[in-house]
C-alpha positions in Angstrom: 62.6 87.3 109.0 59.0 87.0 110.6 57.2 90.3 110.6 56.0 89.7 114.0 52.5 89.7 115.4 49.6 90.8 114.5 45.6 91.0 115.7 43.6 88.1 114.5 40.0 87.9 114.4 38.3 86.8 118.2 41.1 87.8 120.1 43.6 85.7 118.5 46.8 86.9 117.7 49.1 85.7 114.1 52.8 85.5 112.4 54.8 83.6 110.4 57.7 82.2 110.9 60.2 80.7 108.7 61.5 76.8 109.6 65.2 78.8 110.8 63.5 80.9 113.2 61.0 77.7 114.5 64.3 76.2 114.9 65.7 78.8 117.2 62.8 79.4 119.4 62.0 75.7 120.2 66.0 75.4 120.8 65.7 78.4 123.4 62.6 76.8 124.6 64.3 73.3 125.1 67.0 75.3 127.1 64.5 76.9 129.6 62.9 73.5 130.0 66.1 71.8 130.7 67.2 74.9 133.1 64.2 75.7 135.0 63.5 72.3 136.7 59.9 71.6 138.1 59.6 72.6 141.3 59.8 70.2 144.1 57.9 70.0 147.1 58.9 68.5 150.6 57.7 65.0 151.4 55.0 66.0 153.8 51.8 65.5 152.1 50.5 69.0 153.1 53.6 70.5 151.7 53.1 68.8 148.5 49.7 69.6 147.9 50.3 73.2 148.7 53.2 73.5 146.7 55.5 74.3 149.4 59.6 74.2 148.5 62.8 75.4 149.1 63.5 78.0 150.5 66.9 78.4 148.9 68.2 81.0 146.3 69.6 80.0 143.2 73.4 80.4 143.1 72.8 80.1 138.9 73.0 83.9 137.8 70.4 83.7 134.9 67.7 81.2 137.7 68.4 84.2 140.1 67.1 86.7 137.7 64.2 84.1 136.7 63.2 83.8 140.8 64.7 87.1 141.9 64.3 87.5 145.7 61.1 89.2 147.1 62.4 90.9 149.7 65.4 92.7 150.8 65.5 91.4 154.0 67.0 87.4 153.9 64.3 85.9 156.5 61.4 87.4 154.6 62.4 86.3 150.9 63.1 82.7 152.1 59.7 82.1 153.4 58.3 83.6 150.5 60.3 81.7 148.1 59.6 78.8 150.2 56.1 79.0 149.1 55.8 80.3 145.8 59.0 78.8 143.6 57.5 75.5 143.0 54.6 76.6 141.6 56.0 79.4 139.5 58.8 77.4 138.2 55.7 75.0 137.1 54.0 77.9 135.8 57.1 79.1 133.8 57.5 75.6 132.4 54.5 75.1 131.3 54.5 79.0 129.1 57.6 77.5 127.9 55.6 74.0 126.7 53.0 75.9 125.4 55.1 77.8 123.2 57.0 74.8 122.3 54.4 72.9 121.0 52.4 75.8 118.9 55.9 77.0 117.3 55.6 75.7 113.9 57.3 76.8 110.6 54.5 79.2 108.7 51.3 80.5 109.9 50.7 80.5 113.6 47.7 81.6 115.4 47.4 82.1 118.8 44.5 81.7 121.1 44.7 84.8 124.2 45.4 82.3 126.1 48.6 80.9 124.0 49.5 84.4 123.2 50.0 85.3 127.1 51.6 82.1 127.9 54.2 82.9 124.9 54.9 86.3 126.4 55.9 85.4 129.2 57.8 82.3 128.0 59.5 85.4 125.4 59.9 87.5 128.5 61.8 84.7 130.8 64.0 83.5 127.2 64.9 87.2 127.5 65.7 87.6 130.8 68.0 84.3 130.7 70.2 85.4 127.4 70.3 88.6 128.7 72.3 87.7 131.9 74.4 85.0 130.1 75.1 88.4 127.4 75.8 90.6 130.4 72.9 92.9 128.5 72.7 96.5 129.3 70.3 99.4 128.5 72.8 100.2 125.6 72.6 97.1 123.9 71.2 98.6 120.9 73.9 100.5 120.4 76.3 97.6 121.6 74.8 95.1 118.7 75.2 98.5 116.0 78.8 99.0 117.2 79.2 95.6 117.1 81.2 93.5 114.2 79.5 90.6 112.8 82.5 88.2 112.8 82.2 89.3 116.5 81.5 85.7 118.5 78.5 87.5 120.6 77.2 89.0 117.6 74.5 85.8 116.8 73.5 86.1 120.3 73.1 89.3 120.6 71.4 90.0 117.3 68.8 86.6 118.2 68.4 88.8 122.2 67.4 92.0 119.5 65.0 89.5 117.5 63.5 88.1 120.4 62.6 91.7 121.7 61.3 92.5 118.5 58.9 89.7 118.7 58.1 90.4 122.5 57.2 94.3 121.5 55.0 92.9 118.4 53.0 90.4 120.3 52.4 93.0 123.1 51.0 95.5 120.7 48.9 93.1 119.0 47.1 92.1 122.2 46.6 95.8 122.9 
């Protein structure tokens, strides 16, 4: 298993990954792609070029948590949502791209840049298996408890892997 990230030279940031765990992050990556449609704009040209949307809330559980509601109050949220969604679901696909295209089996070095895109592409991979897992603060002690015939368990133990690497890669850009 990859021994996380590490401080490169220049601000860079480095692991190593084996061709199995590659395989699993570009397959979660692929998923958030697929989930987290661009965001769409009205037809008015003003609209478009502003990147003004819906102002609807997801009924998906795990898109709810991705675009949680600003506001408590309904009125407020939707206008806010009407104007930021599109452009941070673009934003949100395009973390998950980067890290799709610079997850390769061995060495990988990561510009800032790339580095901060994959944390927050790690950090919305999170927050969508979590929901689906029903995740709680004791899920440490859920996966310990937890057999490994158990149907969760590969889910679980790849939500535990993928915090692992979301800890390392913040430490290493500290």
């Amino acid at each position: 298993m990859s021994s996380g990230f590490k401080a490169g030279r220049g601000g860079t940031v480095i692991a190593d990954f084996d061709v199995a765990e590659v395989s699993v992050l570009r397959s979660l990556m692929t998923q958030i792609l697929d989930l987290i449609e661009p965001g769409t704009t009205g037809d008015d040209p003003l609209e478009r070029a502003l990147g003004i949307g819906s102002s609807e809330e997801p009924t998906d559980p795990v898109l709810a948590r991705l675009f949680p509601s600003a506001y408590e109050d309904d009125a407020l949220s939707a206008e806010f949502r009407r104007y930021t969604e599109a452009t941070l679901r673009d934003a949100k696909r395009a973390d998950a791209q980067t890290m799709l295209d610079s997850a390769v089996p061995g060495r990988v070095e990561l510009t800032a840049e790339q580095a901060q895109s994959w944390m927050r592409a790690l950090n919305d991979v999170r927050l969508a298996l979590g929901t689906r897992l029903e995740v709680t603060e004791e899920v440490h002690d859920e996966i310990a408890g937890m057999p490994e015939d158990d149907p969760r368990y590969p889910a679980f133990v790849t939500y535990d892997w993928l915090t692992y690497l979301q800890d390392t890669l913040v430490r290493a850009l500290w």
